[in-house]
C-alpha positions as CSV (number, residue, x, y, z in Angstrom):
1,X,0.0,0.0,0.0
2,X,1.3,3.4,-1.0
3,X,1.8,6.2,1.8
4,X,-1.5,8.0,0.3
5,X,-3.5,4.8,-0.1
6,X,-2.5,5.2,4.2
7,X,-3.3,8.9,4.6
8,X,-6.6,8.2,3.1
9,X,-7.8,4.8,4.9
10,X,-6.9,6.1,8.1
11,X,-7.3,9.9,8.2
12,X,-10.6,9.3,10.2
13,X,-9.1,7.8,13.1
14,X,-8.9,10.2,16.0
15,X,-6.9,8.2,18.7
16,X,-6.8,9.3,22.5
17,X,-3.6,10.5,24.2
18,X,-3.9,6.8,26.2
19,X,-4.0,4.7,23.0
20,X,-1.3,6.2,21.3
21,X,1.2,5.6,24.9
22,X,0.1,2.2,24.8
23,X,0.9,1.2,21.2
24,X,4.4,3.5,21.6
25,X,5.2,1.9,25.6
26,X,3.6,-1.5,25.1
27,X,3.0,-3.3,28.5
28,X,5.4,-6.0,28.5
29,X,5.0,-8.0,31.8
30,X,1.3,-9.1,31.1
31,X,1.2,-11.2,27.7
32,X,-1.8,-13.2,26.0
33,X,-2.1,-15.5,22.9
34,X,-5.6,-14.0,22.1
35,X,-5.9,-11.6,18.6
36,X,-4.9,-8.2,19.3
37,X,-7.7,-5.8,19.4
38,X,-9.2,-4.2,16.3
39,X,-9.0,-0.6,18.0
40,X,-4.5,-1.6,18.2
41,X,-4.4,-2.4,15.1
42,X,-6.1,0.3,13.4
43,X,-3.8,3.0,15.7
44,X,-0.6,0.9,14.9
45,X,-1.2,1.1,11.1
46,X,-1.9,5.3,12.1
47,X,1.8,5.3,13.5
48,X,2.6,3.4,10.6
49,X,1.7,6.4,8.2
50,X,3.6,8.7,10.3
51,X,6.5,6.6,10.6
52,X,6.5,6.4,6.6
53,X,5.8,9.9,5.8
54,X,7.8,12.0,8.8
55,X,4.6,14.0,9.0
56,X,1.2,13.5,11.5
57,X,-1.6,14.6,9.6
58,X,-5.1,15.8,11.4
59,X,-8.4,14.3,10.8
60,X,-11.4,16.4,10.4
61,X,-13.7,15.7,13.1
62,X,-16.8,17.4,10.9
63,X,-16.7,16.0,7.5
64,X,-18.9,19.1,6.1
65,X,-15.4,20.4,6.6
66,X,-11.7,20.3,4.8
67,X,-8.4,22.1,5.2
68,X,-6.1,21.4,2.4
69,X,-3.0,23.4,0.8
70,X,-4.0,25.6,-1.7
71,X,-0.1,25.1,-3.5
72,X,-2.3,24.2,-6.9
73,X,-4.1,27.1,-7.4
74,X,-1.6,29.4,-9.0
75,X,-1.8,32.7,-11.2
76,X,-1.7,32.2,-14.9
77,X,1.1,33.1,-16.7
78,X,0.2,35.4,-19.6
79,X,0.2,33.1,-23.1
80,X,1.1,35.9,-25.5
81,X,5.1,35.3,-26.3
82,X,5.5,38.9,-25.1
83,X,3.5,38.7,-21.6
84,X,1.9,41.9,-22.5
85,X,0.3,42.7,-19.2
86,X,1.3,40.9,-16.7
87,X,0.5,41.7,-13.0
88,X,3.8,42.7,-11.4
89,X,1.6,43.6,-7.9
90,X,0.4,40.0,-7.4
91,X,-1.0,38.8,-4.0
92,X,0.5,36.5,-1.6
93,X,0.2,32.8,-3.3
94,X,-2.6,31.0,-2.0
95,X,-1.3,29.2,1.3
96,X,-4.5,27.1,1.7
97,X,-8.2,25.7,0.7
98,X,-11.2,26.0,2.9
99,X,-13.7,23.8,1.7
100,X,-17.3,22.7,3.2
101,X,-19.0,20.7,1.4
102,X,-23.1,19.5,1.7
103,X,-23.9,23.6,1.7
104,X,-27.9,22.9,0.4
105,X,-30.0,25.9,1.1
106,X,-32.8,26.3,-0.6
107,X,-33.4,30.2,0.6
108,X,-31.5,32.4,1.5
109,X,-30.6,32.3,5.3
110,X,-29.9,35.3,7.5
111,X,-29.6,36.0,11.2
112,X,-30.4,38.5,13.7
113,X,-28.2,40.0,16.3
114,X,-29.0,42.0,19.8
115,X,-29.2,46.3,19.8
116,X,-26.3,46.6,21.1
117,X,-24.4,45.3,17.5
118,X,-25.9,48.4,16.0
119,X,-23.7,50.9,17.7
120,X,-20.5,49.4,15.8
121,X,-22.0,48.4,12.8
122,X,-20.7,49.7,9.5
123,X,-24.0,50.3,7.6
124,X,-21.8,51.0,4.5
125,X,-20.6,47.5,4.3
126,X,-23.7,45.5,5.7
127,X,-25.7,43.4,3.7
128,X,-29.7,42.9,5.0
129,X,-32.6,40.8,3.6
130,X,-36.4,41.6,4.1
131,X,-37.2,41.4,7.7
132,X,-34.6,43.2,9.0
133,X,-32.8,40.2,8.6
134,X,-28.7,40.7,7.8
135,X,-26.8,38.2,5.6
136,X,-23.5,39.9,6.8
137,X,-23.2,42.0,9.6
138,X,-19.6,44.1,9.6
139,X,-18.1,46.0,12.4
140,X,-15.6,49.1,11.9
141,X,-16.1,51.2,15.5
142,X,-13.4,53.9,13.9
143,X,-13.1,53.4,10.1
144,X,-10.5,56.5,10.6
145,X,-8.3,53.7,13.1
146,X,-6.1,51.2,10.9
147,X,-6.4,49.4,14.2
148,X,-10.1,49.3,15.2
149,X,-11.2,45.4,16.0
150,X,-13.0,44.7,13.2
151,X,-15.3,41.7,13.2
152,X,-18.0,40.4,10.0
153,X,-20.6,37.6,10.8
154,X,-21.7,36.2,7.3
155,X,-23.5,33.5,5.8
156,X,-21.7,32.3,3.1
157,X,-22.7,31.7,-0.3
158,X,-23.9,28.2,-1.4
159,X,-21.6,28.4,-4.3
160,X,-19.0,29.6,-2.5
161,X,-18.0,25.9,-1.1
162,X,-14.5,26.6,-1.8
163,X,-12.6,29.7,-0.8
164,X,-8.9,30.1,-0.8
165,X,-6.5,31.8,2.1
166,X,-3.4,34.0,1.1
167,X,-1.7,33.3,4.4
168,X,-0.6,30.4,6.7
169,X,-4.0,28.6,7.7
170,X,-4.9,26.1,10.3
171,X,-7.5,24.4,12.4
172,X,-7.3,25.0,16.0
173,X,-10.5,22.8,17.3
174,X,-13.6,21.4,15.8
175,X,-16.3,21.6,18.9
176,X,-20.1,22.1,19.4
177,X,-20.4,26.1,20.0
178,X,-24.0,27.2,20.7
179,X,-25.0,23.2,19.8
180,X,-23.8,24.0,16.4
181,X,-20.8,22.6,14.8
182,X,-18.0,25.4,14.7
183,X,-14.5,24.6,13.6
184,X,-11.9,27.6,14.6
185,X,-9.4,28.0,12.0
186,X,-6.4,31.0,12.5
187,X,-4.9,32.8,9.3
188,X,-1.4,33.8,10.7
189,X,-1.4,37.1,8.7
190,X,-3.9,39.6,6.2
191,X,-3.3,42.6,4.2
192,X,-3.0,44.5,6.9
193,X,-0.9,42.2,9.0
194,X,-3.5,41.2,11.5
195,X,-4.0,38.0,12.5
196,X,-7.5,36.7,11.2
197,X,-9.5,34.3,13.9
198,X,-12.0,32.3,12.0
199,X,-14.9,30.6,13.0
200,X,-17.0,28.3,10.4
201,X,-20.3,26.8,12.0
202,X,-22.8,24.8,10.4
203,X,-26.2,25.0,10.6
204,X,-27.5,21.4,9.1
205,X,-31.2,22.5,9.4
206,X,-30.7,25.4,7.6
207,X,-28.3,23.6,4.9
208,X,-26.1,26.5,5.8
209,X,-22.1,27.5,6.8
210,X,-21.8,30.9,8.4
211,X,-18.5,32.5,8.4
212,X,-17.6,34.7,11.9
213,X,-14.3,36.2,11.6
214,X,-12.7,38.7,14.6
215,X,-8.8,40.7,14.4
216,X,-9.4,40.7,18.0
217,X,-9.5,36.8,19.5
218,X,-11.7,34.0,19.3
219,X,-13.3,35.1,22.2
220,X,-14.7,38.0,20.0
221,X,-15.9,35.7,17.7
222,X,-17.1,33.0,20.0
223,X,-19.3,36.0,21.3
224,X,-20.6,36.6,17.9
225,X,-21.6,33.2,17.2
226,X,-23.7,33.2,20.6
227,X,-25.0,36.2,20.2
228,X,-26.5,35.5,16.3
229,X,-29.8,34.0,15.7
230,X,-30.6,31.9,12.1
231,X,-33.9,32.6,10.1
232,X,-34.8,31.6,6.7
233,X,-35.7,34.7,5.0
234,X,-37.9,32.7,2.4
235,X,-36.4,34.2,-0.8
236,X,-35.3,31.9,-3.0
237,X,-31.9,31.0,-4.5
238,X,-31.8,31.0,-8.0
239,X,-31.3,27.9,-9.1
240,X,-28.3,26.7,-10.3
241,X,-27.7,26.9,-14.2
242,X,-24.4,24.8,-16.3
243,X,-21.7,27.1,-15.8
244,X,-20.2,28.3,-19.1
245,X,-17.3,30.4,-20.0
246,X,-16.8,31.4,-24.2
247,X,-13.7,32.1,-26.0
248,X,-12.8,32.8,-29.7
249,X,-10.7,30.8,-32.1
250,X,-7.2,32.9,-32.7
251,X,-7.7,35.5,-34.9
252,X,-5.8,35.4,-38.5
253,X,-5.3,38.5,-39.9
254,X,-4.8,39.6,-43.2
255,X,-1.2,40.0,-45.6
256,X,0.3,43.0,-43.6
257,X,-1.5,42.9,-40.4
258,X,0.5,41.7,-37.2
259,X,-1.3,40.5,-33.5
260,X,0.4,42.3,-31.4
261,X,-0.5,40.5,-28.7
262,X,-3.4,39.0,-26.9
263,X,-5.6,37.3,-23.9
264,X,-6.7,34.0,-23.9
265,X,-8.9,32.2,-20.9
266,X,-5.6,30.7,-19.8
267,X,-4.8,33.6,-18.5
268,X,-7.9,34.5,-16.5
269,X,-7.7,32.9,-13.1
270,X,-11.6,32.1,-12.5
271,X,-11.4,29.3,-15.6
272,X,-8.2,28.1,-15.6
273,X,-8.2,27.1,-12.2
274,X,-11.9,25.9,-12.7
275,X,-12.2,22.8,-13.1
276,X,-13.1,22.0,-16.4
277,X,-16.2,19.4,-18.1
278,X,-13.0,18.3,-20.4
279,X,-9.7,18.5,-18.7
280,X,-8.0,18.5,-21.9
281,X,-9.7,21.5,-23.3
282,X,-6.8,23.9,-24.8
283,X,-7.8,27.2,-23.1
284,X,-4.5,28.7,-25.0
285,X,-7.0,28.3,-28.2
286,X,-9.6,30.2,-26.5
287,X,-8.9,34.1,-26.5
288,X,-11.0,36.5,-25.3
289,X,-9.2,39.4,-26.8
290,X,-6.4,41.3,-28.9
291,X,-4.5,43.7,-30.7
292,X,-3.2,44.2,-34.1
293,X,-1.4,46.5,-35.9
294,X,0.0,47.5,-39.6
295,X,2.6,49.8,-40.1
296,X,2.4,51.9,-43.1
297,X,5.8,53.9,-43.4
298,X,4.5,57.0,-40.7
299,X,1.0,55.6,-40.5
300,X,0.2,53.1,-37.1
301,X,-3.3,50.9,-37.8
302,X,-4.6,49.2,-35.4
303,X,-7.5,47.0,-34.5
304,X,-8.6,45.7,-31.1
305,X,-11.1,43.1,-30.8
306,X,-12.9,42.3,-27.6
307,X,-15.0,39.8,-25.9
308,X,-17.9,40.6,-23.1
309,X,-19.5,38.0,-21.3
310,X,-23.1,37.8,-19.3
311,X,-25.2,40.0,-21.7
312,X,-28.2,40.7,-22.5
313,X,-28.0,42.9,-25.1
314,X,-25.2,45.3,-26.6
315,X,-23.1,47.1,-24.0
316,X,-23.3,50.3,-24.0
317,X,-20.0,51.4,-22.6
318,X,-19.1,55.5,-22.8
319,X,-17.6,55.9,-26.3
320,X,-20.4,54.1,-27.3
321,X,-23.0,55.7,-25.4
322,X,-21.5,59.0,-26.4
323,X,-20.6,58.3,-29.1
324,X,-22.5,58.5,-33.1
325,X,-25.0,55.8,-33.9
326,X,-24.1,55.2,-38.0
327,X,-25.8,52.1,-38.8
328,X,-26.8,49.2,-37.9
329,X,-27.0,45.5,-40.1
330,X,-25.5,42.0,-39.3
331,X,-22.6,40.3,-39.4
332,X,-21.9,36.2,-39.3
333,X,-25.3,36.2,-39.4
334,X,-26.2,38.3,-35.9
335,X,-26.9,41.5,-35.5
336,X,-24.2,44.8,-35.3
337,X,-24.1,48.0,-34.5
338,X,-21.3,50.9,-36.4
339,X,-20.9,53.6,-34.1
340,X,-18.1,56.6,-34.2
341,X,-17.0,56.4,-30.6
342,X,-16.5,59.2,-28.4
343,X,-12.8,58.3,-28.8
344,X,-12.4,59.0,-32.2
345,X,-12.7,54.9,-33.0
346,X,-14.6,53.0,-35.2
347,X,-16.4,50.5,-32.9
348,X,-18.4,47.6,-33.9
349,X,-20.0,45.6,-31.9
350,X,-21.9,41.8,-33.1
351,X,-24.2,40.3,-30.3
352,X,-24.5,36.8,-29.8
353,X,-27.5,35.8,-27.9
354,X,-27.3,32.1,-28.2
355,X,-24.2,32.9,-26.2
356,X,-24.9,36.1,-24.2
357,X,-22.3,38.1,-25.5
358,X,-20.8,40.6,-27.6
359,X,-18.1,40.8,-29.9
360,X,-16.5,44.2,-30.4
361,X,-13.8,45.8,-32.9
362,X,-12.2,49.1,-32.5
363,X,-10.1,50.5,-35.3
364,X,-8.3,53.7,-35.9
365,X,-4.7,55.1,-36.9
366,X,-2.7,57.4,-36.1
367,X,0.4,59.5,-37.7
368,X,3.9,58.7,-36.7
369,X,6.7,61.6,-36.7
370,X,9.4,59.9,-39.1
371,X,11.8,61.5,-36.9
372,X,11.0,60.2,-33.4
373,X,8.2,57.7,-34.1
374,X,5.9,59.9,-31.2
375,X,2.1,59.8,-32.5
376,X,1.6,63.1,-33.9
377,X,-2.5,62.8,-35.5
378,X,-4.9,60.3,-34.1
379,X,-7.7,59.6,-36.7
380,X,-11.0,57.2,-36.7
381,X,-10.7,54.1,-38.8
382,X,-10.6,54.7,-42.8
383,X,-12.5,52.5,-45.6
384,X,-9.5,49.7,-45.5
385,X,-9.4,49.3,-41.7
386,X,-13.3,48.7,-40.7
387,X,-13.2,46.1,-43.9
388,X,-10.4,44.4,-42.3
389,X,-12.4,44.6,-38.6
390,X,-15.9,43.8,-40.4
391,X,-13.8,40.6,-41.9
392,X,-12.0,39.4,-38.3
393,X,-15.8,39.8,-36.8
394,X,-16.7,37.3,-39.4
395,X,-14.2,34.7,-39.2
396,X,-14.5,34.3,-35.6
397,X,-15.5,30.9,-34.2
398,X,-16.6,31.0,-30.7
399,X,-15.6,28.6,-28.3
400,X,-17.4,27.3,-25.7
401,X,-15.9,26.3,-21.9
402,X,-17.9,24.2,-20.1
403,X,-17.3,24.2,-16.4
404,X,-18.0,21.3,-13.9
405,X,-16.7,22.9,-10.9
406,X,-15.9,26.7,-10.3
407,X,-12.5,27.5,-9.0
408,X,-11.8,28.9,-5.5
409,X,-12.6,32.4,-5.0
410,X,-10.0,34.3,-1.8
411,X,-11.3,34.5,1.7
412,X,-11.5,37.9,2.4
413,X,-14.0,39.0,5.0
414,X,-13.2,42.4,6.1
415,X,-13.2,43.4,2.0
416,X,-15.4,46.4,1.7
417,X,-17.3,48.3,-0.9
């Protein structure tokens, strides 16, 4: 048996103090032929693991819960060959997973707390249902006070069953806190340096996790959690729909066009550390955006081509909604839009509703000083430059990215606005 096939038989035991002392400082003197017990055996084969591995691992008392390394989950590295973009400024990497699973609310479920949490309360950054009911209740005394004990009580999400940690992360007890099951987990740092003290109790009535977080103690939090009261507030959750994510074929331009550079879903942490309904699904081959350029002796064209998910109908962003309406027609065999964008651009836009979303090309040029290659003129997009946009539009092939699990989202309670 490997040393995971181990970890994974046994990571349920929870042997005493006693038991371990006996297997480790067996009593010698008294001796019998009989079969050793079940209960021995089972704790030897624990010792076993450890023995093999130089490591004791913890068993989860609650199974609704899981701890695990978030090492996995990493930031994507830009596919363009020239990293155009990257994020110098990243976070922390993620240091571990929080996971509960069995999370089955039907409604969403708030709580109530006593009058003398209203004092405290940040309205700003509070989030109530009907009833008076909140579904996260956030305390800031002094907002003006980097050091003011902040403390959120919220009920989490039923999607969010995963949620990552950016600093060291572990369980300190798993124990029955108001008769609800409440596991106390410490993140040993946050981005303010503070030491996060985490409580995560279950309510299996409900079908609900609630997350109460404190920079003070666990005292503070332990309060919290006595001090709340669960309701259903009635309202529905929306029910669940298949999780998709698009994408778009790369982009071929014509004889003296160049891409630049460009974005594909590889690059974009929500899908590729999602985990996908085909794990061999090239996300490299799905792009969601770029740039391209032709140089013309002192004249710089360029087209950019977009991608916007979760529409309903055209976006209207500012060049567009200040910009000049030209005409509207099709293209690939969906409807399109030609405005003259408050920029200066040539913007089409193709919607897809099959898909919910849009498509968008933005062309233009610009003059180049022939001395010092500065941009002198900036002009909207001539006869030859919204052919060649109208003609990328056309060719493009969209992609779609079925999810079957959403990737982990970070752990951040006292995020506000």
């Amino acid at each position: 048996m490997e040393r995971e096939d181990y970890q994974k038989a046994f990571s349920w035991l929870e042997p005493s103090q006693e038991a371990v002392e006996a297997v480790l400082h067996p009593q010698t003197e008294k001796t019998t032929r009989g079969r050793p017990r079940l209960g021995t055996v089972l704790i030897a084969a624990v010792l076993a693991v450890v023995l093999l591995t130089g490591t004791a691992f913890a068993a989860n008392r609650f199974h609704w819960f899981n701890l695990g390394s978030g090492e996995t989950y990493t930031y994507p590295v830009n596919t363009d060959p020239e990293d155009f973009g990257k994020d110098e400024n990243l976070p922390p990497d993620p240091q571990g997973l929080l996971r509960f699973d069995d999370v089955h609310a039907e409604h969403y479920i708030g709580f109530t707390l006593p009058a003398s949490y209203e004092a405290e309360k940040d309205a700003l950054n509070c989030w109530l249902l009907q009833g008076g009911l909140y579904r996260r209740y956030y305390r800031n005394p002094d907002p003006g006070d980097p050091t003011s004990p902040l403390l959120t009580v919220e009920i989490l999400n039923t999607e969010l069953s995963k949620l990552l940690t950016r600093y060291p992360t572990e369980t300190v007890k798993e124990e029955l806190l108001n008769g609800f099951e409440t596991v106390w987990v410490r993140i040993n740092g946050s981005p303010d340096g503070r030491t996060q003290y985490c409580l995560f109790q279950k309510n299996e009535d409900l079908g609900c996790v609630a997350a109460i977080t404190s920079t003070l103690s666990f005292a503070d939090a332990e309060q919290a959690a006595r001090d709340m009261v669960y309701a259903d507030s009635g309202i529905p959750i929306p029910t669940e729909k298949e999780l998709i994510r698009y994408g778009f074929r790369p982009v071929k331009p014509s004889e003296g066009w160049t891409v630049d550079y460009h974005d594909s879903q590889a690059d974009h942490w929500q899908v590729a550390n999602a985990t996908l309904a085909d794990p061999d699904q090239d996300l490299t081959e799905a792009w969601v955006s770029a740039y391209l350029y032709c140089e013309e002796e002192t004249r710089h064209s360029h087209i950019g081509i977009g991608m916007t998910e979760n529409l309903d109908t055209f976006e209207n962003s500012a060049p567009v909604e200040h910009g000049e309406l030209l005409k509207t027609g099709t293209l690939c065999g969906h409807e399109a839009r030609w405005v003259l964008g408050a920029n200066g651009k040539m913007i089409i836009q193709v919607y897809f509703p099959e898909y919910r979303l849009q498509l968008e090309a933005n062309a233009g040029y610009h003059d180049l000083d022939p001395a010092t290659g500065r941009v002198l003129h900036d002009h909207p997009a001539d006869e030859a430059q919204v052919q060649e946009a109208e003609r990328l539009l056309e060719s493009i092939e969209i992609i779609p990215i079925p999810i079957a699990e959403e990737a982990p989202v970070d752990f951040m309670p006292f995020a506000v606005g």
